[in-house]
N, C-alpha and C positions, 0 to 999 in steps of 0.2 A: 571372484571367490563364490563357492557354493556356500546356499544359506543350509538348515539344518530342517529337515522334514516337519511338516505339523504333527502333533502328537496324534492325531486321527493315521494320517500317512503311518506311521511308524508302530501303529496299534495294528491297519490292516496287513502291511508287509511282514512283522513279526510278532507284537506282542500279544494281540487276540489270536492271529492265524494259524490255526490246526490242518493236521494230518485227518483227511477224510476218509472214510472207507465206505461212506452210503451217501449216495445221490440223489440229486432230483433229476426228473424228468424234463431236460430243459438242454436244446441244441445249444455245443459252442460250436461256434459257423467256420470254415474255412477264412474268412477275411479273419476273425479273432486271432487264429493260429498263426497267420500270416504277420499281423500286429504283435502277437507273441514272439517270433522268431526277429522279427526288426528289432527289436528289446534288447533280445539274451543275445544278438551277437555284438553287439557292441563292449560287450564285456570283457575285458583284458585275458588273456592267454599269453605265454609266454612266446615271443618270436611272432606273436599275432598266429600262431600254429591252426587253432580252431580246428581243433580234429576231432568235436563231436559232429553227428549225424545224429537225424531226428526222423524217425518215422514216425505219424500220426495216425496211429490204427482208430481208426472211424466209423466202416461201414461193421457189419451185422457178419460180413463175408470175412473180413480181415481179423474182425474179432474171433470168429470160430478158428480160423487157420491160429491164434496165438494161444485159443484157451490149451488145448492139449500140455503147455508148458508150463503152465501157472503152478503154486502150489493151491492145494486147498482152499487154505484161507483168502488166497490171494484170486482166486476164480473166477466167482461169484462178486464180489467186489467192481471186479476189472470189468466184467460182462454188461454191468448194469451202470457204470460211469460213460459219460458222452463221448470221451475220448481217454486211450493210453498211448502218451508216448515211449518210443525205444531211443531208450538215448544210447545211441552205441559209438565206439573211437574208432576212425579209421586209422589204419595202421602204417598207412601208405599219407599218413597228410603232409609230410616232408614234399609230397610231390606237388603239392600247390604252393610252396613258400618262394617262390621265382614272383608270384603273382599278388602274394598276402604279406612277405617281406622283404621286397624288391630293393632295396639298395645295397643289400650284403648278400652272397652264397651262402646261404643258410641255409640249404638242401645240404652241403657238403657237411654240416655237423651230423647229421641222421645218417647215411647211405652207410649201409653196412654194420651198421652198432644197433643190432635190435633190441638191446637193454636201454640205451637210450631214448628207443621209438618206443618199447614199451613202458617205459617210467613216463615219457611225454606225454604220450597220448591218454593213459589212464589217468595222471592228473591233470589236465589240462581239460580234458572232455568230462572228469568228472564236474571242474569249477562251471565248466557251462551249464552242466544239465544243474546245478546248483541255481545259476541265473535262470534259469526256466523258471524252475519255482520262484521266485523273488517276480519276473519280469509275470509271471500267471496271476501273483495275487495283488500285484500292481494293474493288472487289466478288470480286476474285481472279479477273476476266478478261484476255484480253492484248486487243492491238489493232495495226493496219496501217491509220495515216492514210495518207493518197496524194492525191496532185494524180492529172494521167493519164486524162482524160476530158475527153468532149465536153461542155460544161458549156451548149452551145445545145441537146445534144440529149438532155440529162439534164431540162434545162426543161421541153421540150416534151412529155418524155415523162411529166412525173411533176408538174409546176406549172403546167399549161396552165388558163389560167383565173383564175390567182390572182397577188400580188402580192412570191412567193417565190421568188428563184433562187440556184441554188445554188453552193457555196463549197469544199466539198472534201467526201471521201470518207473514212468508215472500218470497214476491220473490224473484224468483234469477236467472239469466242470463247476459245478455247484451244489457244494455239500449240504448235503441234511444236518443242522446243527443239533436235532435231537437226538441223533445218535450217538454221541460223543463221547470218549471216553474222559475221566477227569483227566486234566492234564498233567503228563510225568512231571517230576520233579528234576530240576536243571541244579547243575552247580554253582557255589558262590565263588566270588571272583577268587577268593583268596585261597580256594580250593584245587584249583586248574589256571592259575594264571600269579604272573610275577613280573612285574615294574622295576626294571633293572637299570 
């Protein structure tokens, strides 16, 4: 049996943990990302499908190639964060379920039904990029998911060729906690939720 997280754990994974939008000046390394990614993929997916894809725009080179997409607000933000990832859904992930859900033909439920591939793949790759953030501020980083992008011209510019397109944005480093906005107001349980 799993125990129940210390109230520290469960202040940094959600209850303290904000949406950042200002940085420090302060490298996350390749090994972190890599530590991040052993994280978030142990995360349950339906059929084990795992049809997110993670690109980790890093250098100075990668980030000019994405700013043209950004909106506005979203820019300058992403420019000056240590890293953005692209969480995007391959569309074709049925083709690795021989290897990710080997004991049944589970390729045989996707070929051919792209409403299926597309219902799967958009929820299934959204829950991961969800574990991203969770497995990021478990590693003692913050993060800044966002919509706010050309998502034809994030394609073309970074999945051209392939069978991935992309789903949302996030950053990831070490927020500036003085920039902060106060934080939104969330609903109470008996507002959005019911024990049946």
């Amino acid at each position: 049996m799993s125990n129940p997280l210390s109230v520290a754990a469960l202040n940094q994974l959600f209850l303290e943990a904000r949406t950042f939008n200002t940085w420090r000046d302060k490298e996350v390394t390749d090994e972190q990302l890599h530590q991040l990614f052993e994280l978030l993929k142990m995360g349950p997916t339906s059929a084990n499908c795992s049809p997110a894809r993670f690109y980790f725009v890093k250098s100075d080179e990668a980030k000019a190639r994405l700013k043209p997409f950004l909106s506005d607000n979203n820019a300058e933000k992403t420019m000056q964060a240590p890293v953005c990832a692209i969480i995007g859904n391959d569309m074709e992930f049925y083709e690795h379920l021989p290897k990710l859900f080997p004991h049944t033909d589970a390729k045989s439920w996707f070929v051919g039904s792209e409403a299926k591939i597309a219902d799967t793949a958009f929820r299934n790759g959204t829950l991961q990029g969800a574990y991203l953030i969770i497995a990021a501020r478990a590693l003692g980083l913050d993060c800044g998911p966002m919509s706010g992008f050309d998502q034809a011209g994030v394609d073309r510019e970074f999945f051209a060729g392939t069978s991935i397109r992309s789903n949302f944005l996030c950053n990831i480093g070490y927020g500036e906690p003085k920039e902060l906005f106060r934080r939104s107001p969330r609903f109470d349980f008996d507002e959005v939720a019911k024990i049946l």
